[in-house]
C-alpha positions in Angstrom: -60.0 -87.4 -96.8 -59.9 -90.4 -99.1 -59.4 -89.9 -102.9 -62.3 -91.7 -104.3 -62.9 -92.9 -108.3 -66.2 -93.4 -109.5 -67.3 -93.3 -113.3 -70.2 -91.2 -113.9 -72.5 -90.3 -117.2 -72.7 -86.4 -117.9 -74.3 -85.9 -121.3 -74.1 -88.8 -123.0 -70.2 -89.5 -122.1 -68.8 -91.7 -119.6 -66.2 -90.1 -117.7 -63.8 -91.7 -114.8 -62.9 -89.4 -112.2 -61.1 -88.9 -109.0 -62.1 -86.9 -106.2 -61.9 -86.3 -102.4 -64.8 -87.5 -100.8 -67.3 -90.2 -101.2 -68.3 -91.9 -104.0 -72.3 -91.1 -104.3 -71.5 -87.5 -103.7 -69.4 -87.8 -107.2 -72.0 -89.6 -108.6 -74.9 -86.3 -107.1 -73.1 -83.7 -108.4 -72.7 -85.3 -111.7 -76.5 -86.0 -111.9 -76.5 -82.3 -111.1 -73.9 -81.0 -114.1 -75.9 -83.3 -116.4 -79.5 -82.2 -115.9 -78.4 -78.8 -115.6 -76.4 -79.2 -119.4 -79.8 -81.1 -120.8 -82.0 -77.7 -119.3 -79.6 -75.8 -121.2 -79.0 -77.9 -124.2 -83.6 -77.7 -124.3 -83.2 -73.9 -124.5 -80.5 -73.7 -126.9 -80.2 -74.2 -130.3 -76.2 -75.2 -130.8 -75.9 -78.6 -130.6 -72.5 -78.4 -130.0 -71.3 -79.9 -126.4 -68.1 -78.1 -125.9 -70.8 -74.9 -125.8 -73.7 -76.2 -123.9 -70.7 -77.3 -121.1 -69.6 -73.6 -121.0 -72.9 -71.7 -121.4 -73.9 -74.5 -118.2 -70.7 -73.6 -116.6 -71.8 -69.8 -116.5 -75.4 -70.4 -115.3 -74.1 -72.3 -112.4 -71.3 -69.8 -111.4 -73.6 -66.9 -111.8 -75.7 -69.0 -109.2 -72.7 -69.2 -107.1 -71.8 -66.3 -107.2 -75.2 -64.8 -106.4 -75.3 -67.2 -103.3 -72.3 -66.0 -101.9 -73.6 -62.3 -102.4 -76.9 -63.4 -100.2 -74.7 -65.1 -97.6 -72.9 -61.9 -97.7 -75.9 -59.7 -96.8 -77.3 -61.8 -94.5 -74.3 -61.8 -92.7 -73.9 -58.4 -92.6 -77.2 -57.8 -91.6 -76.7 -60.1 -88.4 -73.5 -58.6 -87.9 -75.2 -55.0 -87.6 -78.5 -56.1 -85.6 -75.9 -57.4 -83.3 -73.9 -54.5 -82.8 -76.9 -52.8 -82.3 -77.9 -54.7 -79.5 -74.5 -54.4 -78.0 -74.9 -50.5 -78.4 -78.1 -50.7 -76.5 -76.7 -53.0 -73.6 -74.1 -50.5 -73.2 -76.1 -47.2 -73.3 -78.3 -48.7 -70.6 -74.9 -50.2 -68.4 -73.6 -46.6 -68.5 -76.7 -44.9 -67.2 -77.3 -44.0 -63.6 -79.1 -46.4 -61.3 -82.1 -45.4 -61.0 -82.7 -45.0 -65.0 -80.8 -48.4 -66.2 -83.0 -50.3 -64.1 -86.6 -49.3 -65.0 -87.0 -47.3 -61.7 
């Protein structure tokens, strides 16, 4: 993958950066980080940036982190349907003829 640099605008500062990947997908996720510091900076009362960055940091890990706990269950839950239906194929292979096949 290419290293791309594209300058982007998160809060108020210009920042040059360097990244794997394409140029407008820099320039997405820092429209992203800065709408989600502004959200945060409207609910808080510090004015302070170093503080809105790490208090938008945490909101979007704890988002993170929650999506990765779905993905978790879901697969789990696939995982066990499906063993379940492997259980069932198998009771019905090991039973005599003329109950595995409906007759």
């Amino acid at each position: 993958m290419a290293t791309v640099r594209a300058t982007v605008e998160i809060f108020g500062q210009r920042l040059g950066l360097r990244a794997d990947g394409d140029a407008s997908r820099l320039q997405e996720i820092a429209r992203f980080v800065d709408s989600r510091m502004r959200e945060v900076a409207d609910r808080s009362s510090s004015v302070d940036t170093v503080k809105i960055a790490v208090l938008t940091a945490l909101n979007i890990a704890d988002e993170l982190f929650l999506e990765r706990e779905t993905d978790q269950d879901v697969r789990q839950q696939r995982l066990e349907k499906q063993a379940e239906r492997l259980v069932e194929k198998l009771d019905q292979a090991m039973r005599p003829d003329d109950q595995g096949n409906g007759k």
